[in-house]
C-alpha positions in Angstrom: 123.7 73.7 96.4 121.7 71.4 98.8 119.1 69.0 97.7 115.6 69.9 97.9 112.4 68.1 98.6 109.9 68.8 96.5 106.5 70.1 98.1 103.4 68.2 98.0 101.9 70.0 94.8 104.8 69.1 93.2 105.2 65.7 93.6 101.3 65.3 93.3 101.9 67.0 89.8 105.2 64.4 89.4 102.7 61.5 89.6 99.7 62.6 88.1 101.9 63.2 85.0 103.3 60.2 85.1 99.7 58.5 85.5 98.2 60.0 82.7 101.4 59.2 80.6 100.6 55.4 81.2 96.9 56.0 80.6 97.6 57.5 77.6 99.6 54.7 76.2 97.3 52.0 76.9 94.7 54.0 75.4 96.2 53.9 71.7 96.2 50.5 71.9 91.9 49.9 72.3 90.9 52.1 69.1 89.6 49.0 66.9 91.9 47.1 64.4 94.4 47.3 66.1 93.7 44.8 69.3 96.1 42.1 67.7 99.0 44.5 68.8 98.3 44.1 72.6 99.6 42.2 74.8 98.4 39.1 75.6 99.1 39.4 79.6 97.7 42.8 79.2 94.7 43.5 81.9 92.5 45.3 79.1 92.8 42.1 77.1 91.7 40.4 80.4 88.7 42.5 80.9 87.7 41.7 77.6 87.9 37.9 78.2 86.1 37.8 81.4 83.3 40.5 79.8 83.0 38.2 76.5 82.3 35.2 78.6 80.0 36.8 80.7 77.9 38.1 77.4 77.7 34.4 76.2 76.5 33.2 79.5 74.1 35.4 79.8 72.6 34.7 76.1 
């Protein structure tokens, strides 16, 4: 049996699983608590950094 391509709405699917996999991993990680478990090159913990410094600049 040959190999087959997969069409478009299958790979589309393909990725969008695999996108929503990732999200959903990074995502159990920001409930509260439990922030001490990320990574430290992480880019949420970066976003956090830049938005803290922003909040005490502004005050």
């Amino acid at each position: 049996m040959g190999v087959t391509r997969l069409k478009r709405k299958d790979r589309r699917n393909k990725t969008v699983s695999r996108v929503e996999v990732q999200f959903l991993k990074l995502g159990r990680n920001i409930e509260t608590g439990s922030r001490s478990q990320m990574s430290k090159k992480s880019q949420i913990v970066k976003n956090n950094e830049v938005l803290n410094s922003l909040v005490a600049d502004a005050k």
